[in-house]
C-alpha positions as CSV (number, residue, x, y, z in Angstrom):
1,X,-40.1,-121.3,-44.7
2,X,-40.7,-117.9,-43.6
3,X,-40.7,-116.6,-47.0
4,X,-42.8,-119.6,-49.1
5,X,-46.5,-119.5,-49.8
6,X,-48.5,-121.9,-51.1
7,X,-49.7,-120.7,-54.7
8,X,-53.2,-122.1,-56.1
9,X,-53.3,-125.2,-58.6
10,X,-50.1,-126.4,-60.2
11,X,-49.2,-124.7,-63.5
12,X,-48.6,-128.2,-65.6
13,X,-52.1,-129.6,-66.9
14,X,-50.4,-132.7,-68.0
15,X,-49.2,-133.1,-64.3
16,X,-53.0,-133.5,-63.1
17,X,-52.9,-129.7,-61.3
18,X,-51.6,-129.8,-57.5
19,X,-50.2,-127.4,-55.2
20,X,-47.5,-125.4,-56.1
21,X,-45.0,-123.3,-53.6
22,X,-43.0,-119.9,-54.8
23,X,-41.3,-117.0,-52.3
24,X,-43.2,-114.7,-51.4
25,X,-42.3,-111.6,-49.7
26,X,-38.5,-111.1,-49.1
27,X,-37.6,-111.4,-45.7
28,X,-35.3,-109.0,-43.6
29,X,-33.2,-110.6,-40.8
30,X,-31.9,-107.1,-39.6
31,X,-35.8,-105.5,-38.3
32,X,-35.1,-102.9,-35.4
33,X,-37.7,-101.6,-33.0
34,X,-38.9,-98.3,-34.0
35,X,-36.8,-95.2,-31.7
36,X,-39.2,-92.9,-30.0
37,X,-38.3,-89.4,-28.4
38,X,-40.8,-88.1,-26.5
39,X,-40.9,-84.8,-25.0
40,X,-44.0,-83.4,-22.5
41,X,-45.0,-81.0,-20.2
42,X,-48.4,-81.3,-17.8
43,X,-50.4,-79.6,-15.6
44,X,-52.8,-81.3,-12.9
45,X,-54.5,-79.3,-10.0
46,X,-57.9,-79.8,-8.4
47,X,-60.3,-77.6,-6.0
48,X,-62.6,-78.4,-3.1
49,X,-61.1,-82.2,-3.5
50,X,-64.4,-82.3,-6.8
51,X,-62.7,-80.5,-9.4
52,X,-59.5,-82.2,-10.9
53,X,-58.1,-80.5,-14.1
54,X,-55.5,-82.0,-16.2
55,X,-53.4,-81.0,-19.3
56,X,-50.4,-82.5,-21.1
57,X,-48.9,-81.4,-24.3
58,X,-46.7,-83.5,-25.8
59,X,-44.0,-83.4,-29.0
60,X,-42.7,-86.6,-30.5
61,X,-40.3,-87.8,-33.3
62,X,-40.3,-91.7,-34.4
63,X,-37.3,-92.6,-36.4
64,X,-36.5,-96.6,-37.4
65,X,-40.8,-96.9,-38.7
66,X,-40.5,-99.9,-40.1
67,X,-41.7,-99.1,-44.2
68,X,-41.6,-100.9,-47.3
69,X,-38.8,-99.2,-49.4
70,X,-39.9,-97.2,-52.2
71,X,-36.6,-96.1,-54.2
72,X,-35.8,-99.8,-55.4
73,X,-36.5,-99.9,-59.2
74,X,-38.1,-102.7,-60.0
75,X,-36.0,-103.3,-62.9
76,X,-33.7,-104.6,-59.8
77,X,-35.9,-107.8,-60.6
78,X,-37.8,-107.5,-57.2
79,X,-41.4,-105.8,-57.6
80,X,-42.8,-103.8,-55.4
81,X,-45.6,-105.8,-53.0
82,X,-42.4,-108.2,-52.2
83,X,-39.7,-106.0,-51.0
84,X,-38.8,-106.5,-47.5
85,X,-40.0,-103.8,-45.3
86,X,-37.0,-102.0,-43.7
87,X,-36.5,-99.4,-40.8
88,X,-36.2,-96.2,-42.4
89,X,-39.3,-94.1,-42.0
90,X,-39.6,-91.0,-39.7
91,X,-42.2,-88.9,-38.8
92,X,-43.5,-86.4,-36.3
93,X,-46.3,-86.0,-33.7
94,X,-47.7,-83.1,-31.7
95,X,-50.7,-82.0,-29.6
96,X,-52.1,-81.5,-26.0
97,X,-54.8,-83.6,-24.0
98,X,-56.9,-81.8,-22.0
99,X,-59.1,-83.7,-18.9
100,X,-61.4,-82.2,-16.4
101,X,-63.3,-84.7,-13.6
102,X,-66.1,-83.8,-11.2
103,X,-67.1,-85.8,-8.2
104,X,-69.7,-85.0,-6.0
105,X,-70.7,-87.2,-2.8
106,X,-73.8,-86.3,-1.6
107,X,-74.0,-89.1,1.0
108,X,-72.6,-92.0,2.2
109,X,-75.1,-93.6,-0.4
110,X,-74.9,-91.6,-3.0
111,X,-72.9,-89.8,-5.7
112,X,-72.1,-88.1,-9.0
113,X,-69.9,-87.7,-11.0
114,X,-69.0,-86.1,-14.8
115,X,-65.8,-86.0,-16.9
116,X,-65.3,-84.6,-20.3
117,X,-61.5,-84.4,-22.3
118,X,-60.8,-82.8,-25.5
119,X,-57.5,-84.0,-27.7
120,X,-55.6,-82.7,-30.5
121,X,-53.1,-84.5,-32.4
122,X,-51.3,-83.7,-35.6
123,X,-48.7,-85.9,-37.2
124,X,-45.8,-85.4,-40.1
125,X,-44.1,-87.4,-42.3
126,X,-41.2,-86.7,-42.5
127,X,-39.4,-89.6,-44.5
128,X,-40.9,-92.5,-46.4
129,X,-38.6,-93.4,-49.1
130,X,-40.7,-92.0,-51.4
131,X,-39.9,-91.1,-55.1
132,X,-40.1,-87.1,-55.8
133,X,-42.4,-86.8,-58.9
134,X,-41.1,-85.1,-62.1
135,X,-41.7,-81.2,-62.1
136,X,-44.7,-81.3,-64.4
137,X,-47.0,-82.9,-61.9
138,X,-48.8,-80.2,-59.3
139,X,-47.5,-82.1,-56.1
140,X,-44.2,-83.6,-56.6
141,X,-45.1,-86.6,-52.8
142,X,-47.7,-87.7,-51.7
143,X,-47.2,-88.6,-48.4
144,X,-43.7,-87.0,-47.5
145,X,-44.6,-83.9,-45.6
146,X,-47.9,-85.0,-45.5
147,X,-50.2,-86.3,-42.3
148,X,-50.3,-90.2,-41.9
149,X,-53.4,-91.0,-44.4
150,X,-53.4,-87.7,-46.0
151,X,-56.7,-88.4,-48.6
152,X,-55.9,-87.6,-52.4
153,X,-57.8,-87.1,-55.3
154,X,-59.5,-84.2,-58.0
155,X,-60.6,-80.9,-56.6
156,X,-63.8,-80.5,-58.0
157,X,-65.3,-76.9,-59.4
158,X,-69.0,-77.5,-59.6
159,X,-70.5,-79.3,-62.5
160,X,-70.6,-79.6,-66.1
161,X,-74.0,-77.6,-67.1
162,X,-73.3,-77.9,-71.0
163,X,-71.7,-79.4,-74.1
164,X,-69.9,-75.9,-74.0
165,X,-69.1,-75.5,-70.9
166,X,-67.8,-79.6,-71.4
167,X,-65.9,-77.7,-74.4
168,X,-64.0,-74.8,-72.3
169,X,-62.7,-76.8,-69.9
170,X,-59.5,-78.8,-70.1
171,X,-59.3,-82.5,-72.2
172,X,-60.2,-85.5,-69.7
173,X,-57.6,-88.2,-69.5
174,X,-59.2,-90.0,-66.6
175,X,-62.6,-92.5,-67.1
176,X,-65.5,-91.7,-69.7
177,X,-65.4,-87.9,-71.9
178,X,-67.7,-86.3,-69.5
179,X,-71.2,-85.3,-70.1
180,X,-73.4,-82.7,-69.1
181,X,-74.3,-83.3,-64.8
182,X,-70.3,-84.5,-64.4
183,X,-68.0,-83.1,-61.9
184,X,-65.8,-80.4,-63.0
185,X,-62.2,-81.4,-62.4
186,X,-59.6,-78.9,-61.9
187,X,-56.4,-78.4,-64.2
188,X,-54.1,-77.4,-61.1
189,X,-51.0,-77.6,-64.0
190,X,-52.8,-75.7,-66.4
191,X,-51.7,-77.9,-69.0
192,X,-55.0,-78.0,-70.4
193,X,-55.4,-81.8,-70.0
194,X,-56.5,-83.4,-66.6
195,X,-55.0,-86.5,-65.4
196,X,-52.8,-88.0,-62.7
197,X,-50.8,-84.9,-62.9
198,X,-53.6,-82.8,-61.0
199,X,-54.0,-85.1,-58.2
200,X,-54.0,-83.2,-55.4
201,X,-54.7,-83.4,-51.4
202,X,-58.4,-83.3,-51.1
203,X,-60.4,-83.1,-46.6
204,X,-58.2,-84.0,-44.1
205,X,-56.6,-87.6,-43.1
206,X,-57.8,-90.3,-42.3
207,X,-56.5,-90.7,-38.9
208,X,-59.0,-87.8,-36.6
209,X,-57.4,-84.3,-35.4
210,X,-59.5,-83.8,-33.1
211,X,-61.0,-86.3,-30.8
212,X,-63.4,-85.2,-27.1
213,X,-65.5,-86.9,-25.2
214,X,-67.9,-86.2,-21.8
215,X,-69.2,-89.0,-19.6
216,X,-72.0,-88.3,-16.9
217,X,-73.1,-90.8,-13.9
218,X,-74.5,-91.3,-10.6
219,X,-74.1,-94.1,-8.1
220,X,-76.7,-95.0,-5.8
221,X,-77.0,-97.8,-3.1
222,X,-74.1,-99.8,-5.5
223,X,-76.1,-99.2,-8.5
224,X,-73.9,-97.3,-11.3
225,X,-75.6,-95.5,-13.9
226,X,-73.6,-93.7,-16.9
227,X,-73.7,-92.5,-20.2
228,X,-70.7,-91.9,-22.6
229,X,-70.1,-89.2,-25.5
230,X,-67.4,-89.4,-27.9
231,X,-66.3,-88.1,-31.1
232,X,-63.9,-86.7,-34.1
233,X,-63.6,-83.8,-36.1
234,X,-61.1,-83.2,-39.3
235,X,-61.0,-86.5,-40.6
236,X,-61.7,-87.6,-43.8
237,X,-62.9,-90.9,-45.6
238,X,-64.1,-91.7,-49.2
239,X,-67.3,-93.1,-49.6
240,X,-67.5,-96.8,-50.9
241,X,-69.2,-100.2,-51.7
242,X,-72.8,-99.2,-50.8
243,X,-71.8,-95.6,-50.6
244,X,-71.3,-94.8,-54.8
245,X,-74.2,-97.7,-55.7
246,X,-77.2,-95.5,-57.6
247,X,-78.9,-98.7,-58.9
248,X,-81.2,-100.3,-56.2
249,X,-80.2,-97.9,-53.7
250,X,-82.1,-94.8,-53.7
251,X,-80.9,-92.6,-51.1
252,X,-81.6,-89.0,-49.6
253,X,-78.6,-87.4,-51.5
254,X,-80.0,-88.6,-55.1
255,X,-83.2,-86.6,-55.3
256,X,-80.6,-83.9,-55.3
257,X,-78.5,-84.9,-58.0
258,X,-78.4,-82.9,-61.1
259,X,-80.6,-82.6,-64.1
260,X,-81.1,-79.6,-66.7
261,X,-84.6,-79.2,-65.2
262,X,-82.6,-78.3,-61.8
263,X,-80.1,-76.6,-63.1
264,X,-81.9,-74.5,-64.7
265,X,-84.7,-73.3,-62.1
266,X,-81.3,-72.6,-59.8
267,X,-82.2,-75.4,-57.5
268,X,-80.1,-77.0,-54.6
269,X,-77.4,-80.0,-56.4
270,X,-75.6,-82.2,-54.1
271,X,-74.8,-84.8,-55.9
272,X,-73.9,-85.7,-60.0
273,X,-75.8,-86.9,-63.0
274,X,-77.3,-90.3,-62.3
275,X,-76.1,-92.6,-64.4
């Protein structure tokens, strides 16, 4: 039953409805572990038994990532959200991790201490039984030889200020014609119209470069007190849901949103055209 769902209200009226069963996603008996080789070198020394200083960099390669396959036509009669996933994906990760503690004991009732650590990871993939894209799009993957959650989308060049300026620019084949207050998509073919074919890696991934961190504390008489810091840097996310919504949420970025009044007295524009 590994392989049957249960599907919604029966598909005969006559039969009254009921509860129907179909197979789902094909299975695969022959799922592997994924292979990791790992490779490291690290550093740790300390000073005046307060100071301890730590570094690690670190290469690895995964092969056997368990991926759906991507290279199945689905005039094979099995579409694409129910092919069995299968261990063929590979790909690539470097960076270093660097740590330094402090410790102070100022008596035999109380102490100090601080700790801060700053990472940098970058990632490859190298395989995913991805289709290569005919020559007349700009990018021909989109996530071989690309980081894990590599963001894509339209680079945009400013705004549309005028019916003319809407007129110069290359043919939209992607939502409404635009209008005046738009964003300015680029034609990265140069084939005068923009569509799919332009698509292009836009930020960084998804999954954070950089990551660091500091934590600061005291104990006194058993009583801990401590405070903890931590963030990213390069990473990239889309706004959504709540993010995009311009009717009934009226938010700091709108009153910058271009009009021609705007535009025209060369005022700040951070965001498009409402409505």
């Amino acid at each position: 039953m590994d392989n049957i769902q249960r599907e919604g209200n029966g598909y005969s009226p006559s039969l009254g409805g009921g509860a129907t069963i179909l197979e789902a996603y094909v299975g695969n008996p022959n799922i592997q572990w994924e292979i990791a080789k790992k490779g490291n070198i690290g550093l740790e020394f300390g000073l005046f038994n307060q100071v301890k200083f730590t570094i690690d960099v670190f290469n690895e390669k995964r092969d056997n990532v368990l991926i759906p396959r991507g290279l199945v036509p689905d005039l094979n009669g099995v579409p694409a959200n129910s092919r069995p996933p299968v261990n063929i994906g590979i790909v690539e990760n470097k960076g270093y991790e660097i740590e330094m503690n402090y410790n102070k004991v100022i008596s035999n009732q109380f102490s100090f201490f601080s700790k801060v650590n700053f990472n940098y990871a970058k990632n490859l993939v190298v395989f995913s039984d991805e289709p290569e894209r005919t020559q007349d799009y700009a990018y021909s993957y989109r996530q071989t030889g690309y980081p894990i959650g590599q963001n894509w989308g339209y680079i945009v060049d400013g705004y549309f200020n005028s019916e003319q300026d809407i007129a110069n620019h290359a043919k939209y084949e992607i939502g409404r014609n635009p209008k005046p207050g738009d964003l300015k998509y680029r034609d990265i073919t140069g084939d005068g119209i923009v569509n799919d074919r332009d698509i292009a890696p836009i930020g960084h991934s998804s999954v954070p470069q950089y990551t660091f961190g500091g934590a600061i504390g005291f104990d006194y008489k058993g009583f801990n007190f401590s405070v903890l810091l931590q963030g990213v840097s390069k990473v990239s996310t889309f706004f959504s849901d709540i993010g995009v919504f311009e009717q009934y949420d009226f938010r700091e970025r709108h009153k910058y949103s271009w009009t021609p009044e705007r535009f025209a007295a060369n005022e700040e524009i951070r965001y498009p055209a409402l409505g």
